[in-house]
N, C-alpha and C positions, 0 to 999 in steps of 0.2 A: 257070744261076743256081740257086742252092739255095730253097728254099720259107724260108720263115719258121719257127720253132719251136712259135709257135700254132697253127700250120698242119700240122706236123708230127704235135703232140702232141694232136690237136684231143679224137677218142675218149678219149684215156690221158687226158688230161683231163674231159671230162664223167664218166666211170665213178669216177675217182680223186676228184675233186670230190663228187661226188654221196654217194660211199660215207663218207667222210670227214665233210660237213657234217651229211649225215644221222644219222650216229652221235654227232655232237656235238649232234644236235637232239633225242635220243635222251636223250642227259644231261639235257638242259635239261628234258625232260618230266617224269624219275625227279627232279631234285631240283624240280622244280614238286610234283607229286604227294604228293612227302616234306615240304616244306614246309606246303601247302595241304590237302592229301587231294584229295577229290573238287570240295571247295568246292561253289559253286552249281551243279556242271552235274548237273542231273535223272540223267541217262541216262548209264550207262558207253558204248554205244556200241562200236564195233567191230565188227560182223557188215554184211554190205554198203556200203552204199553208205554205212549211219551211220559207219562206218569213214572217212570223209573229211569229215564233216558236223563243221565247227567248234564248234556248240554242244552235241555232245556231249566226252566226257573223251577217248575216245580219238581221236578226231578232230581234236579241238585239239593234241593231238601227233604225230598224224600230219601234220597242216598244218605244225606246227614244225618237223619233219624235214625235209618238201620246200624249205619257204623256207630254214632252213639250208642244205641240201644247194644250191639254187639260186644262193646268195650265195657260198659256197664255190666254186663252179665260176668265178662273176664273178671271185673275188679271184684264184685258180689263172692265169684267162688274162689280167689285168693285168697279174702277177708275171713270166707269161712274155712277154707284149710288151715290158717295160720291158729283162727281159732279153735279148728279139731286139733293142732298141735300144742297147743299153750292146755287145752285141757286132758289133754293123753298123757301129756310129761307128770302133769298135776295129779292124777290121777293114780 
């Protein structure tokens, strides 16, 4: 019996996922930034661990990356169960 396609694709998924949302989270920071500026955050941020620290500027985009990139991978292996199911019934 053949494995399932989620199954298959599990890696090529999380890396394609990941790369993909993250670049779209990517956008979302440049036209934040473009729109807002700095707004209220103090601190650009970026160097250690401020680098992931939400209440700084880059931080807040680096969180938006990850959760993009993390919902992205969500939608990826929805899209392919629905599609091991549309081909299993077919089959």
């Amino acid at each position: 019996m053949q494995k399932s396609i989620p199954s298959r694709a599990f890696w090529l998924t999380i890396i394609a996922g990941m790369v993909t949302g993250m670049g779209n989270g990517s956008v979302f920071g440049a036209a934040m930034m473009c729109m807002l500026g700095r707004g209220k955050f103090d601190h650009w941020g970026g160097w250690y661990s401020t680098a992931y620290d939400p209440s700084t500027f880059t931080g807040f985009v680096d969180i938006c990356m990850i959760l993009f990139g993390v919902a992205y991978v969500g939608i990826l292996l929805i899209g392919l169960k629905m599609h091991d199911s549309i081909e299993g019934s077919a089959a």
